[in-house]
C-alpha positions, -999 to 999 in steps of 0.1 A, spaced: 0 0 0 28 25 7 46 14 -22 18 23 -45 16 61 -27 54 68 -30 44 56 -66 18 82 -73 37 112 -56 64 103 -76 47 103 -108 30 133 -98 58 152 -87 79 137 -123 47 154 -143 46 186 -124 84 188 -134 76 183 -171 47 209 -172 73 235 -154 98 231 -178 79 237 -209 90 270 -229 69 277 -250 35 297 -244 1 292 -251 -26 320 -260 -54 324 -239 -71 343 -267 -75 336 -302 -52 360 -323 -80 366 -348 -105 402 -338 -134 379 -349 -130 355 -326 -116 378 -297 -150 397 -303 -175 367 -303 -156 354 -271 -162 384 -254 -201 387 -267 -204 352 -255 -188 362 -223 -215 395 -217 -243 374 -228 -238 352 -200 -229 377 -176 -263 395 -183 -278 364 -181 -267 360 -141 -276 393 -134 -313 387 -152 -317 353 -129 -305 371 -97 -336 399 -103 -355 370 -108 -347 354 -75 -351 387 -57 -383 392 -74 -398 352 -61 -383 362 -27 -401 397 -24 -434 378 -37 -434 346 -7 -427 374 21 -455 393 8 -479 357 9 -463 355 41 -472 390 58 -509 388 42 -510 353 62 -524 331 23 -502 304 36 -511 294 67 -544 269 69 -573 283 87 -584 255 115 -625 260 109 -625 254 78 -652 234 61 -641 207 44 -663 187 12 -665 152 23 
């Protein structure tokens, strides 16, 4: 069982060596303005789209305390029931 850790640390730590010697670099960004600019349409798009879910939240919340203050959620104990 020990043998099979010092194994995987081992391996681990050879990789990690491998990845920190590399030279050369990779671009985050495509080079190409096209593609730069539907990245960061895609990217405001979605942020929009968090903000527009988080009023919605807000908005639900804001709408159960109101049911809550006018008291439409509690049950009434005389209540007649159809049998």
């Amino acid at each position: 069982m020990i043998r099979k850790i010092l194994f995987a640390c081992a391996f681990i730590l050879i990789n990690a060596a491998t990845l920190w010697a590399q030279q050369e670099t990779i671009e985050v960004f495509p080079s190409a303005p096209y593609d730069r600019h539907i990245i960061f349409q895609s990217l405001a798009l979605f942020w929009v789209a968090i903000i527009g879910l988080i009023i919605i939240i807000r908005m639900k919340l804001k709408e159960i305390e109101r049911i809550q203050k006018m008291g439409i959620d509690r049950e009434e104990k005389n209540i007649p029931l159809l049998d």
